[in-house]
N, C-alpha and C positions, 0 to 999 in steps of 0.2 A: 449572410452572417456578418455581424457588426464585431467581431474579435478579433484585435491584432495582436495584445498586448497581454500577456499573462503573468501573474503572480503567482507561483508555488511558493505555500509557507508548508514549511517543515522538509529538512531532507536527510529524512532518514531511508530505510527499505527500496518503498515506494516513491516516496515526494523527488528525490534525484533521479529517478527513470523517468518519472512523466516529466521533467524538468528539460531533460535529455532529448526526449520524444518531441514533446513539445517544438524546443529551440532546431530540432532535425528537419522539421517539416516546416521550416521557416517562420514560426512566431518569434516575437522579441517577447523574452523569458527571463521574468526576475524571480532567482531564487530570495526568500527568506527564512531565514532561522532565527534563533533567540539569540545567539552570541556570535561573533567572529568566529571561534574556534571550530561553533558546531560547521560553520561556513567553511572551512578553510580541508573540514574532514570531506561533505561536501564535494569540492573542487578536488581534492584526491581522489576518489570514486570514479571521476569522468573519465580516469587516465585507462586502466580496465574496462568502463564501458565502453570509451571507445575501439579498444581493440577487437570487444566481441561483434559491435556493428560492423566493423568491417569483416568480419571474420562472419558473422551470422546472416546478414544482410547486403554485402559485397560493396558496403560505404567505399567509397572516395577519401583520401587524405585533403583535398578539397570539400568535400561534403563536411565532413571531421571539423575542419577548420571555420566553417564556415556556422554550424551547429556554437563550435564555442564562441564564436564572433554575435552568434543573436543572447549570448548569457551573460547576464548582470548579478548584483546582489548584494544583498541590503540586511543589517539587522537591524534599520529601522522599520517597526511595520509604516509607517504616514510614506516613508518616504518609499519603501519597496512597491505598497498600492498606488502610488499619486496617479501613473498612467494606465490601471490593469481595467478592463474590458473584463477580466475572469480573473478569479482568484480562485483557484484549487488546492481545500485543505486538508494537508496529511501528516498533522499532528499527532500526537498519540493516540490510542484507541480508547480513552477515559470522557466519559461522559463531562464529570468535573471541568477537564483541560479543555473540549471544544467547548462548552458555555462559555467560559473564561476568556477563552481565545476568541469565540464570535463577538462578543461584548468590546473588548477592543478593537478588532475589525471594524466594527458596526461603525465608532467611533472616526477614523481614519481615510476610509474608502468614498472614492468619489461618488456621486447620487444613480449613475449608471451603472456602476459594478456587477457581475450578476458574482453569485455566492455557489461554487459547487464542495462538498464536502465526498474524499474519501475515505471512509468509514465503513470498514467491513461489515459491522455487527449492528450498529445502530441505525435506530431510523429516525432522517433529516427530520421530522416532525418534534421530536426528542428535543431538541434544539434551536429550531426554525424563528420561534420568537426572539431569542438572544441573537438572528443578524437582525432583526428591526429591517429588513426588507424579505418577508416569506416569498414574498409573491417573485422574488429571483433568484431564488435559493432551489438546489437539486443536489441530488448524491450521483456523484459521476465514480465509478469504481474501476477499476482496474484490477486485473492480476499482477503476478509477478513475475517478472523478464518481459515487461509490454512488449517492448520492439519483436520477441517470435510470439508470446501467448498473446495475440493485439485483441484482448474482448475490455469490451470498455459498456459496464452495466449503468443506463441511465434510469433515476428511479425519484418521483417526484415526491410530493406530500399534499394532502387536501389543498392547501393554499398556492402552490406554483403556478404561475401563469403558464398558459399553453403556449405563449413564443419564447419563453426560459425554456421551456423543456426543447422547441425545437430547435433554438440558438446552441443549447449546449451539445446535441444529437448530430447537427451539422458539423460542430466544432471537432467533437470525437472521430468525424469520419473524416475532418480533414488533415487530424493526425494518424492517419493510415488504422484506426480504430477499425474492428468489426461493430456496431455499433449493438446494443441487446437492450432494447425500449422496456420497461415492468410499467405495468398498467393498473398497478397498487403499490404501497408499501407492505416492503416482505421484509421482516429480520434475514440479513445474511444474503440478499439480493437473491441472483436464480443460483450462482456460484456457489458460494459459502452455505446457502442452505442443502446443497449436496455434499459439500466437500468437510465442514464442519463435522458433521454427524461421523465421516470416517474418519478424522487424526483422532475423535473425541474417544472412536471405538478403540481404534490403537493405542491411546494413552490408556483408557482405562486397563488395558491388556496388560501395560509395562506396568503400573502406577500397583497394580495387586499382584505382581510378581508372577502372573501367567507365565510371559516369555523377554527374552532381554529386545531391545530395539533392533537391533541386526536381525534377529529370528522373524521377528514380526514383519521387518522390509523383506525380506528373503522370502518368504508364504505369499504376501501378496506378488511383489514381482513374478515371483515364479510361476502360480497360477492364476495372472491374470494377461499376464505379457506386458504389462505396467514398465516403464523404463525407470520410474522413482517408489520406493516407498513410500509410507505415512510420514516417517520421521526421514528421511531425506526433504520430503515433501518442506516438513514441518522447521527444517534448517534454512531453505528457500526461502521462507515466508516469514522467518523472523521468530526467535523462543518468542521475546519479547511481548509480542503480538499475541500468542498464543495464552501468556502468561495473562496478560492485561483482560483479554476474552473470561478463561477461567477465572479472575480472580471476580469481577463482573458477577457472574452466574453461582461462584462461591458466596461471595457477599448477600447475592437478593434472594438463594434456596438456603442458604447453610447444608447442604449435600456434604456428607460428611468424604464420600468419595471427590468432590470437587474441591474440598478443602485440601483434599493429602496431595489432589495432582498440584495445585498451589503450592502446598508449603515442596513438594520432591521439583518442582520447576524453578521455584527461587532457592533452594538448596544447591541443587547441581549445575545449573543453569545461571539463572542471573545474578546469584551473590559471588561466580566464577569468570561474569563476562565471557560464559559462550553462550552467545546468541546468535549461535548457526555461522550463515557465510558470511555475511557482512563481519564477522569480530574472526574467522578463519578456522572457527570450532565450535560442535554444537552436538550432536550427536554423530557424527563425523567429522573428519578433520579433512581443511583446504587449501588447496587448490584441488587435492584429489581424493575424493572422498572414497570408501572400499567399496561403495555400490557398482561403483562406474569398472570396479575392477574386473579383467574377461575370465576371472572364480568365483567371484560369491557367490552366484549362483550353485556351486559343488558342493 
């Protein structure tokens, strides 16, 4: 494996865990984002994740230290890519913003670069023309909280070469990655095309005033011995995300049920700024959300 040097652009949700993850298992790690500010929110995040790695994974305050000694960061893109081996993109989930974003990229990145995209819902192919190198281009996906849920889905497109696929499969497992190879393009990888179909069931449950969000986590939890609800679930993972997904499938069916979960998601949610844990409120409130509580289940 020819990868020392890694670019994450975007650090939101995701992009500052694999940043984290990354720089842990000794890559030298340049975060990039659009502005300083988004950078500077960023660099506040490490401060909490580091405490769960030690906490979750029995890190070292040496390890710790040494993790933020391999991180850099740039909101120039020329100058965040000049040395990246990989760039791993986790920009927003809007079809629009990665062409936009690859197109620049394209521009910027040295002739070796390989190009991974993570993108929950979309497939690399979608886009693959706009990095102007397919043939090194893959969807590396991850979950959320890498460092315990460590599945890292690798998922090609007609045109990636078979040593891009194996570069980046090596590279996954050498950040403590469970590696999970797809031997097509699937919407939603193997993850999301399970997991999707049930926050979707769950919204639609809230969204038509079946049952409130607490009841809905409470049924599943209860009968299934599940430790998270949908919408716990769905707080981990980012409204945002969620938001961006539906409005997607709103826009290309006009469903007129995917419309209302849109307009009730930027209603309550994002014209409120909670967007789950990252913002400290979202369908629960954190540090300690009532799921985790030893009654809701009563």
């Amino acid at each position: 494996m020819n990868i020392k040097h890694v670019t994450v652009a975007g650090s939101g949700v995701l992009g500052y865990q694999i940043a984290f993850q990354t720089a842990f298992h000794g890559f030298n790690v340049t975060v990039y984002d659009i502005n300083d500010e988004a950078i500077a929110k960023a660099k506040a995040k490490f401060d909490p994740l580091s405490e769960r790695y030690k906490a979750d994974l029995g890190a070292t305050p040496a390890q710790i230290e040494q993790t933020r000694a391999n991180l850099s960061y740039s909101s120039d893109l020329k100058i965040a890519t000049a040395a990246a081996d990989l760039v791993i993109e986790a920009v927003p989930e809007s079809l629009k913003i990665k062409i936009s974003f690859y197109q620049q990229l394209a521009a910027v990145a040295p002739a070796h670069t390989l190009f991974a995209t993570n993108s929950s819902t979309l497939l690399p192919s979608q886009f693959a023309e706009a990095t102007q190198r397919p043939k090194q281009f893959v969807a590396l996906h991850f979950a959320n909280e890498i460092w315990t849920h460590n599945t890292a889905e690798i998922m090609g497109h007609p045109q990636t070469d078979p040593q891009t696929f194996d570069q980046v499969v090596a590279f996954a497992k050498a950040i403590g990655m469970i590696t999970l190879p797809l031997h097509k393009e699937q919407p939603g990888y193997i993850l999301n095309s399970l997991l999707v179909p049930f926050l979707d069931a769950a919204t639609n449950l809230l969204v038509n005033e079946v049952s409130d969000a607490h009841t809905i986590d409470k049924t599943w939890m209860a009968a299934t011995g599940a430790p998270t609800g949908p919408f716990g679930i769905l707080d981990i993972v980012g409204i945002t995300t969620a938001y961006n997904i539906n409005k997607m499938a709103a826009d290309a069916t006009q469903d007129p049920l995917k419309i209302k979960t849109v307009e009730y998601l930027k209603k309550e949610f994002i014209d409120t700024n909670k967007l789950g844990v990252g913002t400290g409120e979202g369908f629960y409130t954190y540090p300690n959300p009532a799921y985790l509580d030893k009654d809701f289940l009563k």
